[in-house]
C-alpha positions as CSV (number, residue, x, y, z in Angstrom):
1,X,0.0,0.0,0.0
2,X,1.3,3.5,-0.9
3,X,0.6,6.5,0.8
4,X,0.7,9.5,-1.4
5,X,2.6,12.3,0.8
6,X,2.1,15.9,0.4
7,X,3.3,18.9,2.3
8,X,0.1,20.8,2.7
9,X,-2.9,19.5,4.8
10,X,-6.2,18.8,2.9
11,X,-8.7,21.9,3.3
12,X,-11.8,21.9,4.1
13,X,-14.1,22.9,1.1
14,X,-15.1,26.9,0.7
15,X,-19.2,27.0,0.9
16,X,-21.7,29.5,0.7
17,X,-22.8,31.2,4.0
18,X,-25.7,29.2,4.6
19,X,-24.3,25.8,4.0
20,X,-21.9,26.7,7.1
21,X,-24.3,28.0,8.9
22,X,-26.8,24.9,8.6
23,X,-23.1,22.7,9.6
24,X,-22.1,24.8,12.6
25,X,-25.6,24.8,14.2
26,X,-25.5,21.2,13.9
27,X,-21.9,21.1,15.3
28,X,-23.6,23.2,18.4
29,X,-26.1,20.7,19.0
30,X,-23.8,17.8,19.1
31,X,-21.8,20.2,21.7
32,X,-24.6,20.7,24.0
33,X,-25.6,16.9,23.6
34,X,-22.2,15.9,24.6
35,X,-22.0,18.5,27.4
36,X,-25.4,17.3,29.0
37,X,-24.2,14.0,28.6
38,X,-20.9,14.8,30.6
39,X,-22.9,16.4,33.4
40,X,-25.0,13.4,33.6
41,X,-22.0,11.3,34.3
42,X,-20.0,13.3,36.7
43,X,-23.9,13.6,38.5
44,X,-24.2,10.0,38.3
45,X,-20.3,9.5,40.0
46,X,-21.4,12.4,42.8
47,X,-24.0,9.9,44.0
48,X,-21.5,6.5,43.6
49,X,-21.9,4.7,47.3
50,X,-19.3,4.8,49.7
51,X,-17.0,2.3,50.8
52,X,-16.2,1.7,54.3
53,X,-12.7,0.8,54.4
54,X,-10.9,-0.8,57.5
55,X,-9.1,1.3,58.8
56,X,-5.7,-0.6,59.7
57,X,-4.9,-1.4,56.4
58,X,-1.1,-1.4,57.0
59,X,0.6,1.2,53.6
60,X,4.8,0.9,52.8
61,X,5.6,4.8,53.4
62,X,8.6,6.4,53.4
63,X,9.6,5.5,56.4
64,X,7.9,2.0,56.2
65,X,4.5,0.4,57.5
66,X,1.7,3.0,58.1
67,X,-1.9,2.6,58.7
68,X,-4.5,4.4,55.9
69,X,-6.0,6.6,58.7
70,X,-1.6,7.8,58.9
71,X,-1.2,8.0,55.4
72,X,-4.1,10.1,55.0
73,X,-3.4,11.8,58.3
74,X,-6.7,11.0,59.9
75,X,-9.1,12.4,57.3
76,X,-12.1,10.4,57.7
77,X,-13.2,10.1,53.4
78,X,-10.9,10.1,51.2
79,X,-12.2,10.3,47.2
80,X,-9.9,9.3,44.3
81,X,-10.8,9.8,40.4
C-alpha cells in the first residue's frame, strides 16, 4: 500500500454562507448533547456509594508500615478519580 505524501494538509471545502451555517448549528447541537451527557455522568459519579474501608490497612511509606487513617493523616473520606 502507498501513501501518497504531500506537504500541505487537505482543506476543508469553501461553501456558501448558509451551508456553514446549517453545519455549525449542527456542530452546536452535538456540543450541548455531549456537554449534558458529561454532566450526567459526573452527576451519576457524585451519587456512587461509599465504601467503608478498614481502617488498619497497613501502607509501605517512606519511612515503612503506616496505617490508611496515617497515610491520610486522619481524614475520615478520602475520594480518588
Amino acid at each position: 500500500m502507498w501513501l501518497l505524501m504531500t506537504s500541505e494538509p487537505a482543506a476543508p471545502p469553501v461553501v456558501d454562507r448558509s451551508a456553514f451555517q446549517a453545519e455549525l448549528d449542527a456542530l452546536r447541537a452535538r456540543e450541548k448533547a455531549h456537554t449534558h451527557e458529561g454532566d450526567a455522568i459526573a452527576a451519576a459519579r457524585r451519587r456512587l456509594p461509599m465504601v467503608k474501608m478498614d481502617p488498619d490497612i497497613k501502607l509501605t511509606g517512606a519511612h515503612g508500615p503506616v496505617t490508611l487513617l496515617d497515610a491520610f493523616e486522619g481524614r475520615q473520606q478520602l475520594i480518588a478519580y
